[in-house]
Backbone atoms as SQL, in Angstrom:
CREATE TABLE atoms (id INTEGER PRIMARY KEY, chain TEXT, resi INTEGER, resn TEXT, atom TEXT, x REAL, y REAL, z REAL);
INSERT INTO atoms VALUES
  (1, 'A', 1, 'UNK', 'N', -66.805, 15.577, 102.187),
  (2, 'A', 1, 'UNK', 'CA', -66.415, 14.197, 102.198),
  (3, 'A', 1, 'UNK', 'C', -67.077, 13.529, 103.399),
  (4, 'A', 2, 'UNK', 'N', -67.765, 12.606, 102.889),
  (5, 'A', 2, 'UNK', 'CA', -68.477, 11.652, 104.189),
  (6, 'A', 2, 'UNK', 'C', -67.146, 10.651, 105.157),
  (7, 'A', 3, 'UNK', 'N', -67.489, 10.234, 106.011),
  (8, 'A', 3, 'UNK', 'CA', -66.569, 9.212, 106.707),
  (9, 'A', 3, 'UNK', 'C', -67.535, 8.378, 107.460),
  (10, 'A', 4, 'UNK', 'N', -66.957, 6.870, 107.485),
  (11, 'A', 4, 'UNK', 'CA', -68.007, 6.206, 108.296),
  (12, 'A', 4, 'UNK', 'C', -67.624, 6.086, 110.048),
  (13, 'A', 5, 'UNK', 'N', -67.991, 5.565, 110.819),
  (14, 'A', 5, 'UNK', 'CA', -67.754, 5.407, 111.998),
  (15, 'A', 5, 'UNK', 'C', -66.466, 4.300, 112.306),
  (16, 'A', 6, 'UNK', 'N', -66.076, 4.347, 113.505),
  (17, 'A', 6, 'UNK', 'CA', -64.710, 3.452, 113.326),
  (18, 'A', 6, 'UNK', 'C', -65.356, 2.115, 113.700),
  (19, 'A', 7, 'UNK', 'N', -66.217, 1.959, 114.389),
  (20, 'A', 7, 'UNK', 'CA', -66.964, 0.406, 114.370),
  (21, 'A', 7, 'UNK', 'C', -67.094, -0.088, 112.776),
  (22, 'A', 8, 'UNK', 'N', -67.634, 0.293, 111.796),
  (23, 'A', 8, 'UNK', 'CA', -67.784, 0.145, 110.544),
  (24, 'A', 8, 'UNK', 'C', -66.518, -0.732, 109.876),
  (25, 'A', 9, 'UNK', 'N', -65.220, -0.712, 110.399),
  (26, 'A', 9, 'UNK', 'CA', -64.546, -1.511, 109.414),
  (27, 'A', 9, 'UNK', 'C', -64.169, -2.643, 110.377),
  (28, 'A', 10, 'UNK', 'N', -63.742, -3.670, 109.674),
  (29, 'A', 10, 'UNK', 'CA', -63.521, -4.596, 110.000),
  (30, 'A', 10, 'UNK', 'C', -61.592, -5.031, 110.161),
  (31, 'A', 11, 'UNK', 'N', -61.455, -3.576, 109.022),
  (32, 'A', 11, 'UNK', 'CA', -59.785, -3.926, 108.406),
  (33, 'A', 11, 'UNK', 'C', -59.192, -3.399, 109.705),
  (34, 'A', 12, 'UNK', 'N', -57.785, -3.827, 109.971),
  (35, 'A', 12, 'UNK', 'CA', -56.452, -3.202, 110.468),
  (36, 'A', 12, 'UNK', 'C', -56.779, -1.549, 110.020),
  (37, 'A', 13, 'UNK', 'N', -55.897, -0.768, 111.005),
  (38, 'A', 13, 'UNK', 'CA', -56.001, 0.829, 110.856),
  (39, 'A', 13, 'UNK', 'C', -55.075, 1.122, 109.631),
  (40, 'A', 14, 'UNK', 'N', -54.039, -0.036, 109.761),
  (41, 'A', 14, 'UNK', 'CA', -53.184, 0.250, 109.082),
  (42, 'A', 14, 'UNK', 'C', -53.671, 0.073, 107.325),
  (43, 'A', 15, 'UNK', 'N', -54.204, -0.587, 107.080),
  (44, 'A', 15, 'UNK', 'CA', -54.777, -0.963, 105.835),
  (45, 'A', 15, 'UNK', 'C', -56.441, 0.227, 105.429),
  (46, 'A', 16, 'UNK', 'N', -56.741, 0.611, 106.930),
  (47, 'A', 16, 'UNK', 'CA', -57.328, 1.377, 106.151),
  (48, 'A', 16, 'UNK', 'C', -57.169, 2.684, 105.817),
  (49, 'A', 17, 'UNK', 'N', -55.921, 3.017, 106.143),
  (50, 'A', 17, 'UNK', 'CA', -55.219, 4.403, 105.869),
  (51, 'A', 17, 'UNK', 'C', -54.474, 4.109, 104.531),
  (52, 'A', 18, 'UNK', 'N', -54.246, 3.149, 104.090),
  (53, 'A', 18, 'UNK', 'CA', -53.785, 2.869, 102.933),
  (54, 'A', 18, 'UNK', 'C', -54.451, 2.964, 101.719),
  (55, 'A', 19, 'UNK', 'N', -55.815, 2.445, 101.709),
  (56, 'A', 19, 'UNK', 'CA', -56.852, 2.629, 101.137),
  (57, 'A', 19, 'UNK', 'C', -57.686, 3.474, 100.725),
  (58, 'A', 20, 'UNK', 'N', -57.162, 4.278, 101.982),
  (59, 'A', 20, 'UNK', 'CA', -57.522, 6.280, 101.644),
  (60, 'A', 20, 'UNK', 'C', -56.796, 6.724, 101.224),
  (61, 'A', 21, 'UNK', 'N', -55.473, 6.913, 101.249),
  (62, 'A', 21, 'UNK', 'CA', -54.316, 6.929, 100.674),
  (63, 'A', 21, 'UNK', 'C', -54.642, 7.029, 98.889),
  (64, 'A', 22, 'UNK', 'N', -55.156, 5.844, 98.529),
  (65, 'A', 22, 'UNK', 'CA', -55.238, 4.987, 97.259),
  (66, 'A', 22, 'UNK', 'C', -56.367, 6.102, 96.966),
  (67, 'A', 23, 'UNK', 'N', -57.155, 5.960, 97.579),
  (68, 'A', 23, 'UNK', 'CA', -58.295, 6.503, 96.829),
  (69, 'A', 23, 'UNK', 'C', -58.382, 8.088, 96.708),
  (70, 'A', 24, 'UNK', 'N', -57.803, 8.689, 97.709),
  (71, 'A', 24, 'UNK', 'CA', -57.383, 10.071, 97.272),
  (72, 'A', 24, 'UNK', 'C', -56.265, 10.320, 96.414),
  (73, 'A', 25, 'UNK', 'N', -55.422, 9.805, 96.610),
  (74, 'A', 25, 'UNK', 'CA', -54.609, 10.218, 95.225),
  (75, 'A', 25, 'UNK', 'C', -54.932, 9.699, 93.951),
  (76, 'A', 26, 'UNK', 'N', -55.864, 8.918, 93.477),
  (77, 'A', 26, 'UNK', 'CA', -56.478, 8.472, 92.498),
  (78, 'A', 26, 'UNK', 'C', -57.409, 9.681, 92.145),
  (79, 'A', 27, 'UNK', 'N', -58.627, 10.105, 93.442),
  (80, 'A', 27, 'UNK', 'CA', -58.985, 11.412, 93.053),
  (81, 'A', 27, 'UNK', 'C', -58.235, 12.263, 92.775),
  (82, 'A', 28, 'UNK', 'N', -56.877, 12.775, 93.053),
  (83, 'A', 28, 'UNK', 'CA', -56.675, 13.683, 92.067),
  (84, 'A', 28, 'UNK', 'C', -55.804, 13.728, 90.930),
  (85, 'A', 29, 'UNK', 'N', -55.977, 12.241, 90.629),
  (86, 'A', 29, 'UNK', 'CA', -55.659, 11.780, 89.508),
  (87, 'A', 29, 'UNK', 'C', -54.070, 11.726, 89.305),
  (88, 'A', 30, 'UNK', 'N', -53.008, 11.786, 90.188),
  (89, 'A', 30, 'UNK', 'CA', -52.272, 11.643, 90.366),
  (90, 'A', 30, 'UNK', 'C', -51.456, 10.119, 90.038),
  (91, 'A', 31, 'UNK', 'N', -50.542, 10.280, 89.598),
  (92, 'A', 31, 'UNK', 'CA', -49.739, 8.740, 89.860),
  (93, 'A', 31, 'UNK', 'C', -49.271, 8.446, 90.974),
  (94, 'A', 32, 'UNK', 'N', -47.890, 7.318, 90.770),
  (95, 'A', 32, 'UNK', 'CA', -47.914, 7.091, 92.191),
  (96, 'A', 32, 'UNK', 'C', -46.321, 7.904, 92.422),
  (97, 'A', 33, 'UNK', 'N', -46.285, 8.297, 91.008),
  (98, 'A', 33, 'UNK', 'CA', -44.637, 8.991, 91.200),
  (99, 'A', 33, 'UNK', 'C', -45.205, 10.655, 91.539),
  (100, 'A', 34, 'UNK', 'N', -46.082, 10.782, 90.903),
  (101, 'A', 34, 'UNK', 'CA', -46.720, 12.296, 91.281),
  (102, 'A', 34, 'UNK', 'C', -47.128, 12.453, 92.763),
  (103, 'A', 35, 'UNK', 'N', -47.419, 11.675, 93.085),
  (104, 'A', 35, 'UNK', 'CA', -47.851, 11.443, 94.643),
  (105, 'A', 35, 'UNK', 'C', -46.202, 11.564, 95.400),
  (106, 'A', 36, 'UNK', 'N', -45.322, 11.019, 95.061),
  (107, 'A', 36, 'UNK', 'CA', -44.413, 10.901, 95.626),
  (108, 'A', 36, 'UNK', 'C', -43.715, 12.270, 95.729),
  (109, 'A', 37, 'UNK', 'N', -43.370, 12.441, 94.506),
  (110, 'A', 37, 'UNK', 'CA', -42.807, 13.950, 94.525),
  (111, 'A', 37, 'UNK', 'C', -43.546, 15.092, 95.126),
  (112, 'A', 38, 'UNK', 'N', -44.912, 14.756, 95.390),
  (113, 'A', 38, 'UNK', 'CA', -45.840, 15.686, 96.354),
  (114, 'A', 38, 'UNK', 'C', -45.456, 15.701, 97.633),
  (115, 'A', 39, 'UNK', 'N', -45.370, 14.185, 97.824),
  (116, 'A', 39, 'UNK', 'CA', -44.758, 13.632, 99.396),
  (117, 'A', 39, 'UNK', 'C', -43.862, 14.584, 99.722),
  (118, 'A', 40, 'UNK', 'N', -42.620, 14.889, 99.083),
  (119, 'A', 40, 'UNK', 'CA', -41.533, 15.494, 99.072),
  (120, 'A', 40, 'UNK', 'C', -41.325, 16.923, 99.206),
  (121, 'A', 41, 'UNK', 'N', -42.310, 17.701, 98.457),
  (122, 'A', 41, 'UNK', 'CA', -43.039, 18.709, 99.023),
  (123, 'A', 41, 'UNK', 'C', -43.263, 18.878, 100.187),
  (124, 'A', 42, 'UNK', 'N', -43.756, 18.249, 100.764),
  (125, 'A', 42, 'UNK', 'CA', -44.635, 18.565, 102.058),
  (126, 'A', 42, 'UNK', 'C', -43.604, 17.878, 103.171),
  (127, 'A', 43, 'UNK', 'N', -43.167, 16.630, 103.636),
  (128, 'A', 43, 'UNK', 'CA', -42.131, 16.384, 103.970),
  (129, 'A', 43, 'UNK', 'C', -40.518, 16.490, 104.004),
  (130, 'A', 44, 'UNK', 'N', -39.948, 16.512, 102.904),
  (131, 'A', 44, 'UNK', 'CA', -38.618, 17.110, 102.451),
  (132, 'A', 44, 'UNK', 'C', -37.770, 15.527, 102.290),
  (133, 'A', 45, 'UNK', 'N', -39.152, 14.330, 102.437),
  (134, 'A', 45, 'UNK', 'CA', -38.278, 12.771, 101.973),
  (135, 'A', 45, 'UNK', 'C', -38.750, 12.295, 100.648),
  (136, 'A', 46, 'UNK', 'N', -38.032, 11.864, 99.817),
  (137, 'A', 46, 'UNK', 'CA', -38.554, 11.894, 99.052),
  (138, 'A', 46, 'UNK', 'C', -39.187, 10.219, 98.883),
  (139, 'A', 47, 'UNK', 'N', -39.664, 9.820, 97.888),
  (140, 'A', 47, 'UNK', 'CA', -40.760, 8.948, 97.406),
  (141, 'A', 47, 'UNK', 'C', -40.990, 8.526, 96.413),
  (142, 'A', 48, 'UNK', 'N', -40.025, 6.791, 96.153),
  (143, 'A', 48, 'UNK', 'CA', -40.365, 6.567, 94.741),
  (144, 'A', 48, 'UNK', 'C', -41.727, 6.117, 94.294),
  (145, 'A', 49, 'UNK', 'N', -42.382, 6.178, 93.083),
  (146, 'A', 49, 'UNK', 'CA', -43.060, 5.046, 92.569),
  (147, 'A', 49, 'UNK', 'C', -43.431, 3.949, 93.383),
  (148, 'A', 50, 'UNK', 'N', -42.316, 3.025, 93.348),
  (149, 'A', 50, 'UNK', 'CA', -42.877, 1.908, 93.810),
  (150, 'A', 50, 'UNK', 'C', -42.831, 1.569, 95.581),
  (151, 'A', 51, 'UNK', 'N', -42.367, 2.651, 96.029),
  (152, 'A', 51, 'UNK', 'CA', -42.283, 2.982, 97.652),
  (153, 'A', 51, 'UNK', 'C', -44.171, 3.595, 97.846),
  (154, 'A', 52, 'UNK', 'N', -44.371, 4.496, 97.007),
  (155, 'A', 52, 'UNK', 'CA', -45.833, 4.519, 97.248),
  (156, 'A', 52, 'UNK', 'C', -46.574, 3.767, 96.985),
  (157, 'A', 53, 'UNK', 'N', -46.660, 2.978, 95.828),
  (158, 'A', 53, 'UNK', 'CA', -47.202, 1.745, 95.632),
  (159, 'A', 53, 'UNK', 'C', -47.417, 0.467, 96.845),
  (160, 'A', 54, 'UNK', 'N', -46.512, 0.989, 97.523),
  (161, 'A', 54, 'UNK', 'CA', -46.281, -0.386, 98.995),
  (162, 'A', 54, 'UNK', 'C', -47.486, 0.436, 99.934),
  (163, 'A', 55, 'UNK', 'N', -47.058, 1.783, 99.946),
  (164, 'A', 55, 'UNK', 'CA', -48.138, 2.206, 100.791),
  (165, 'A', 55, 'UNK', 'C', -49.557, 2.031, 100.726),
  (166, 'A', 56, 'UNK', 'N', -49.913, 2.352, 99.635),
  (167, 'A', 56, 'UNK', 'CA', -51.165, 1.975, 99.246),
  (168, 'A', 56, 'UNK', 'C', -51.544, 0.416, 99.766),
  (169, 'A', 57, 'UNK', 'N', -50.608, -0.454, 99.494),
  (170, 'A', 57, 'UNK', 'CA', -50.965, -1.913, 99.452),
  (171, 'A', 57, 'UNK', 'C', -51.210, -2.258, 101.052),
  (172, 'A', 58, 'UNK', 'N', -52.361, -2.845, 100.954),
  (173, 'A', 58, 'UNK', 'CA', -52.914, -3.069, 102.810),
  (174, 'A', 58, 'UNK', 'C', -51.982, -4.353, 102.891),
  (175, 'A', 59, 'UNK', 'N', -51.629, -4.356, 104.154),
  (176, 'A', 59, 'UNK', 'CA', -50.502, -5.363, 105.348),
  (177, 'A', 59, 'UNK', 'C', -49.199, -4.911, 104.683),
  (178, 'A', 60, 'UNK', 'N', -48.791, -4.040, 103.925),
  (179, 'A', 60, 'UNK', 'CA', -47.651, -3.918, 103.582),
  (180, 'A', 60, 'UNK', 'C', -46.533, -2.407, 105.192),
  (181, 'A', 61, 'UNK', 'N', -47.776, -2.106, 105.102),
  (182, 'A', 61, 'UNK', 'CA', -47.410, -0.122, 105.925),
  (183, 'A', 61, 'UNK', 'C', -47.900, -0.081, 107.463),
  (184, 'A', 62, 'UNK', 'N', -46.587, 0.104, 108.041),
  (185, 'A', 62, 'UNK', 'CA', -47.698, 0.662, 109.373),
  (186, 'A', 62, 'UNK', 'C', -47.319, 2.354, 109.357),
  (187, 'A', 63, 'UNK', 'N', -48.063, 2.756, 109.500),
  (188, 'A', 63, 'UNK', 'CA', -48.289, 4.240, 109.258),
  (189, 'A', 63, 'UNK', 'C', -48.186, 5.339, 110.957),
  (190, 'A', 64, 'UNK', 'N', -47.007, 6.059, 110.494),
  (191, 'A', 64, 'UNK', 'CA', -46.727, 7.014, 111.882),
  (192, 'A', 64, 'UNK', 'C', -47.319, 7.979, 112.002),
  (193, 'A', 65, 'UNK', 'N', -47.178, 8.505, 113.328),
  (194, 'A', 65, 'UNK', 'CA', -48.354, 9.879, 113.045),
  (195, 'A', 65, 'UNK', 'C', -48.006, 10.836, 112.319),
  (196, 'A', 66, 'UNK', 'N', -46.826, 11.008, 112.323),
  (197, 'A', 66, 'UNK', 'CA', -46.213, 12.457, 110.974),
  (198, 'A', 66, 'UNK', 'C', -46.232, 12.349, 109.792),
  (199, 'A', 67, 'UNK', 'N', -46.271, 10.625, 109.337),
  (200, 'A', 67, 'UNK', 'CA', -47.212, 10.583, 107.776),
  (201, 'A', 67, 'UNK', 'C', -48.302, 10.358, 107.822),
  (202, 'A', 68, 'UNK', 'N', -49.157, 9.742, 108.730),
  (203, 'A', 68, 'UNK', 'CA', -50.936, 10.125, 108.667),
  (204, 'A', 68, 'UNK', 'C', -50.927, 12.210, 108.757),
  (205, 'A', 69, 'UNK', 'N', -50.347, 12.921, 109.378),
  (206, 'A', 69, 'UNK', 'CA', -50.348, 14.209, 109.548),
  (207, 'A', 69, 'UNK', 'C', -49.909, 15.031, 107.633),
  (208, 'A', 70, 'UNK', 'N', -48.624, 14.002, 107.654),
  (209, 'A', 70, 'UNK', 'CA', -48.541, 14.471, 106.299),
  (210, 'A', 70, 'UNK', 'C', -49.094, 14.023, 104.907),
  (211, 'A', 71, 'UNK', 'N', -49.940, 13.311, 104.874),
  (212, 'A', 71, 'UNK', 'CA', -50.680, 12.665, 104.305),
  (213, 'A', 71, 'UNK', 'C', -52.326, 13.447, 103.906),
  (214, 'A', 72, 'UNK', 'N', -52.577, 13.655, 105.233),
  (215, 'A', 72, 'UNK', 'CA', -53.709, 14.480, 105.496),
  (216, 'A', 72, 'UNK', 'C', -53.715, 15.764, 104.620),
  (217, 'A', 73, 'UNK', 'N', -52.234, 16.625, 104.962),
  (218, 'A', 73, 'UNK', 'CA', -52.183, 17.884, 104.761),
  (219, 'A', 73, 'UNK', 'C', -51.883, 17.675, 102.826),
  (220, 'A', 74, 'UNK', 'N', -51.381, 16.472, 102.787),
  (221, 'A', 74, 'UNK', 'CA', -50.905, 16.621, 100.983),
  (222, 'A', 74, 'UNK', 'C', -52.365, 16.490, 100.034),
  (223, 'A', 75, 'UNK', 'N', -53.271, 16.133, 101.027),
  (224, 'A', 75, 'UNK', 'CA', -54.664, 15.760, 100.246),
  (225, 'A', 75, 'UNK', 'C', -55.885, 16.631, 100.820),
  (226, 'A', 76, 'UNK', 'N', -55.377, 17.613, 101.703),
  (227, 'A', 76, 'UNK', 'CA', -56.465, 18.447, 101.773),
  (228, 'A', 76, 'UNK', 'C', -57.568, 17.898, 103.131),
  (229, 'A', 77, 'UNK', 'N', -57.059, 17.146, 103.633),
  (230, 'A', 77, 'UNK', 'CA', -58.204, 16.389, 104.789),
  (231, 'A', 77, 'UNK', 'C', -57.593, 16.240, 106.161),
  (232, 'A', 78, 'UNK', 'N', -58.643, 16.230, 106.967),
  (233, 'A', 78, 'UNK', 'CA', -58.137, 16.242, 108.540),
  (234, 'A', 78, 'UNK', 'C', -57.613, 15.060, 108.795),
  (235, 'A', 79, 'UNK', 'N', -56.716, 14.770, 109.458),
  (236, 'A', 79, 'UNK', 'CA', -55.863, 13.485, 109.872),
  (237, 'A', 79, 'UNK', 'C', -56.983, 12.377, 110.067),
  (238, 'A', 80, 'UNK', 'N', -57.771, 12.589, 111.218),
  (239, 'A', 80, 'UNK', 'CA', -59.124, 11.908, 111.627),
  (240, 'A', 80, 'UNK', 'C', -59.724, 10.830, 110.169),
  (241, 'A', 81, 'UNK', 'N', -60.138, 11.987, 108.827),
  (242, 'A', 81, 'UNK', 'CA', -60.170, 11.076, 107.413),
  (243, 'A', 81, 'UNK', 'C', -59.683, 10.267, 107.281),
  (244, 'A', 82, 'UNK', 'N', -58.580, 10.044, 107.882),
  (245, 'A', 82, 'UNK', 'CA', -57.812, 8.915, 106.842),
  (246, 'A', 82, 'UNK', 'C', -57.808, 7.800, 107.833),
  (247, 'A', 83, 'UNK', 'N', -58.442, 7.449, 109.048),
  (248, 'A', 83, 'UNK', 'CA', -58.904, 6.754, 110.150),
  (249, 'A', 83, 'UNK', 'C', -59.533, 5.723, 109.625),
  (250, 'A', 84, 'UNK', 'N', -60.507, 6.400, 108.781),
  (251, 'A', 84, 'UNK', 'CA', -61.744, 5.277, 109.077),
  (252, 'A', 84, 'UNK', 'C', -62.079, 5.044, 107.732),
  (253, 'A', 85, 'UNK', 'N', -62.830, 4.382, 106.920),
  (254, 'A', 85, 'UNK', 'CA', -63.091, 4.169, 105.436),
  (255, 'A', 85, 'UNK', 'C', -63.765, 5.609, 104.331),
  (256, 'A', 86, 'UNK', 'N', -63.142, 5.767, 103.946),
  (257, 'A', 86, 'UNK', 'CA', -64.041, 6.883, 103.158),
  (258, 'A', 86, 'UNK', 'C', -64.933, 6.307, 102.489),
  (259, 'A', 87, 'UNK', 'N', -66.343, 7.020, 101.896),
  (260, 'A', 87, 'UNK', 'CA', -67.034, 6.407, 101.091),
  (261, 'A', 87, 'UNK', 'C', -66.578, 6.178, 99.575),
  (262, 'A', 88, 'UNK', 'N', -66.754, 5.799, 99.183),
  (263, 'A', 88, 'UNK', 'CA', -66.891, 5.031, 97.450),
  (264, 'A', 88, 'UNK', 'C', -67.772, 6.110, 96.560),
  (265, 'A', 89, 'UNK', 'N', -67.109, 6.175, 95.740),
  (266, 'A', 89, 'UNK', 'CA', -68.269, 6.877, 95.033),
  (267, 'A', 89, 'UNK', 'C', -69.475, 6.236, 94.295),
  (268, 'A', 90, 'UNK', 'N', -70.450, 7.476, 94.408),
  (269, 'A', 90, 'UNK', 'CA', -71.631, 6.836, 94.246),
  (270, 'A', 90, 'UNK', 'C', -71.970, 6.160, 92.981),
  (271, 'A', 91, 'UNK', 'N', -71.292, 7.163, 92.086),
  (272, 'A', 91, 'UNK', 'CA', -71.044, 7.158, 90.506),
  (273, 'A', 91, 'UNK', 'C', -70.665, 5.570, 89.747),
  (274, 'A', 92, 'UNK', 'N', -69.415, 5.751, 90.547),
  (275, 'A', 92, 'UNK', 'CA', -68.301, 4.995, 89.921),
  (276, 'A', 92, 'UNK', 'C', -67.751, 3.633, 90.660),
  (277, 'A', 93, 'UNK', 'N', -68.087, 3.773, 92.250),
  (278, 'A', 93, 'UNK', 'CA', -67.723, 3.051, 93.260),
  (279, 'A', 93, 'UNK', 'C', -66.356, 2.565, 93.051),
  (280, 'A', 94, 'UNK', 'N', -65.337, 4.143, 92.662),
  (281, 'A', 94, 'UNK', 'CA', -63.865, 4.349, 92.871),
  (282, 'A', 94, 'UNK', 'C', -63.205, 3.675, 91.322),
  (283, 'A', 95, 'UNK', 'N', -63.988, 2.778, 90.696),
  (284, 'A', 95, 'UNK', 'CA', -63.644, 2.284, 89.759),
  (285, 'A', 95, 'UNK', 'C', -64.169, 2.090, 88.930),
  (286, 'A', 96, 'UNK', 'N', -63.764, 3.781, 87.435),
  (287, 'A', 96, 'UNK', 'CA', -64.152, 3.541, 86.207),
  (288, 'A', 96, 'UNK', 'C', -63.928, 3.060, 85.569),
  (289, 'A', 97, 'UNK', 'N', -64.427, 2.354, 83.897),
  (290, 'A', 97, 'UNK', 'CA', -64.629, 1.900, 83.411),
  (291, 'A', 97, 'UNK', 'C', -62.810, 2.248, 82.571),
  (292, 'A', 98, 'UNK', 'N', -62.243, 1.611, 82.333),
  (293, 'A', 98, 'UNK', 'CA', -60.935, 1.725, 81.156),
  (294, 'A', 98, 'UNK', 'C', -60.772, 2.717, 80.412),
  (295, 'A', 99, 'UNK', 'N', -59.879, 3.819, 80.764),
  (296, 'A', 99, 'UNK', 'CA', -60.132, 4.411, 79.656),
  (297, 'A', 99, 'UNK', 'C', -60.869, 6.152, 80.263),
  (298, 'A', 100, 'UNK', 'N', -61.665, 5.650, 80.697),
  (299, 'A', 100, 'UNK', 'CA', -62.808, 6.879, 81.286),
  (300, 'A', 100, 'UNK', 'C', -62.304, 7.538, 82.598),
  (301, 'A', 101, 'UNK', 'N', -62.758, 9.066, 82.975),
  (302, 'A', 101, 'UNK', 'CA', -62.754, 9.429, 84.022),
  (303, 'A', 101, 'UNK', 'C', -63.986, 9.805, 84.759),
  (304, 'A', 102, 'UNK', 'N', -64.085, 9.184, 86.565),
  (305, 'A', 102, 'UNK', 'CA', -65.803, 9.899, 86.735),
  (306, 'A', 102, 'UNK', 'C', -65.587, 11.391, 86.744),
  (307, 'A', 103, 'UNK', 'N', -66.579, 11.232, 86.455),
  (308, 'A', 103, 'UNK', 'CA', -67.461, 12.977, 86.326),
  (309, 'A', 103, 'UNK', 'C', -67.790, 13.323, 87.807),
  (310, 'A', 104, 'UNK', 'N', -68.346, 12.165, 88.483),
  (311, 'A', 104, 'UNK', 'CA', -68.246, 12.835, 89.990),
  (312, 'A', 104, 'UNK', 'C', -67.292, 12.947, 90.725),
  (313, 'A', 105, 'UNK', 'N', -66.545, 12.353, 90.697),
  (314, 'A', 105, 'UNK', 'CA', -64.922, 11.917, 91.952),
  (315, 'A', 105, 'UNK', 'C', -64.223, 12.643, 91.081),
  (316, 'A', 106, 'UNK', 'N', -63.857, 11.783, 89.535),
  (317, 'A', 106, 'UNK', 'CA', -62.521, 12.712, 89.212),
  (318, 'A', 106, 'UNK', 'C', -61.041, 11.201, 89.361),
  (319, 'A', 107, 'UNK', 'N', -61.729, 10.299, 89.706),
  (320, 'A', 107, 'UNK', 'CA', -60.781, 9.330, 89.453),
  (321, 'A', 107, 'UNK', 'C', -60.905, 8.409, 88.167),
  (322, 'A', 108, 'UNK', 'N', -59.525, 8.333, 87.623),
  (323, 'A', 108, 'UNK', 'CA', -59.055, 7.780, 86.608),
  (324, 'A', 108, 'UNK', 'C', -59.484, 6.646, 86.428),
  (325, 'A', 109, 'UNK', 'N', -59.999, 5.410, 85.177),
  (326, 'A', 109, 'UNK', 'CA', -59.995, 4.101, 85.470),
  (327, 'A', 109, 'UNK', 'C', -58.393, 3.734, 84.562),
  (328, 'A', 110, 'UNK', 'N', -58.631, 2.417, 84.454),
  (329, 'A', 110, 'UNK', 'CA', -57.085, 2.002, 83.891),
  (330, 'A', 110, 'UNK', 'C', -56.924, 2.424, 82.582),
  (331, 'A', 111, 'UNK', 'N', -55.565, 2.521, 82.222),
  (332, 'A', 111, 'UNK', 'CA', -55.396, 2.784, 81.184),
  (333, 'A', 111, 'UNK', 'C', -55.591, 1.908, 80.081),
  (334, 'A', 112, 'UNK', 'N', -56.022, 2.092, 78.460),
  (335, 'A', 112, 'UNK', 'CA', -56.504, 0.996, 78.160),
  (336, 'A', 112, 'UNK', 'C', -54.924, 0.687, 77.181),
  (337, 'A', 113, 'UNK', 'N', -55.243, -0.983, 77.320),
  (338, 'A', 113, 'UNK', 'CA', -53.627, -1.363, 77.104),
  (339, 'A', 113, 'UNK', 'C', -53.439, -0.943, 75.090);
């Protein structure tokens, strides 16, 4: 996994840990209730749906160090990752087409209605 430098964003820390957030649990194709009950796993609090949904959402979260720590560890990445912007995929640039999954990332696009 690439990471860019912390000069590189422009966003709040807080929004951009959210955004990694989003985009790794999208890679593993997870919802946001699957994510939660993962949360719960690894923490022992649990996590609705729409409580992760806030997280994800930038200016909504300010983020502590024992959920950037647990966050890290539920997705497989060093705390440091979730700092700074991850890249986009090259494929898909995080967002497939309806319907489809990338072949490179592994993230879902929307469901088609």
């Amino acid at each position: 996994m690439t990471v860019q430098t912390p000069a590189a964003s422009p966003l709040p820390l807080a929004d951009v840990i959210s955004a990694n957030v989003r985009i790794l649990r999208r890679r593993k194709r997870w919802t946001q209730e699957q994510a939660g009950q993962a949360w719960e796993t690894v923490t022992g609090r649990a996590i609705s749906a729409q409580s992760w949904y806030a997280m994800e959402r930038p200016g909504s979260r300010a983020w502590m160090a024992d959920d950037i720590e647990a966050a890290a560890y539920l997705f497989g990445v060093e705390p440091v990752a979730l700092l700074v912007p991850l890249d986009t995929c090259g494929q898909c640039d995080d967002q497939p087409p309806a319907g489809f999954i990338c072949a490179a990332c592994g993230v879902e696009g929307p469901r088609k209605a």
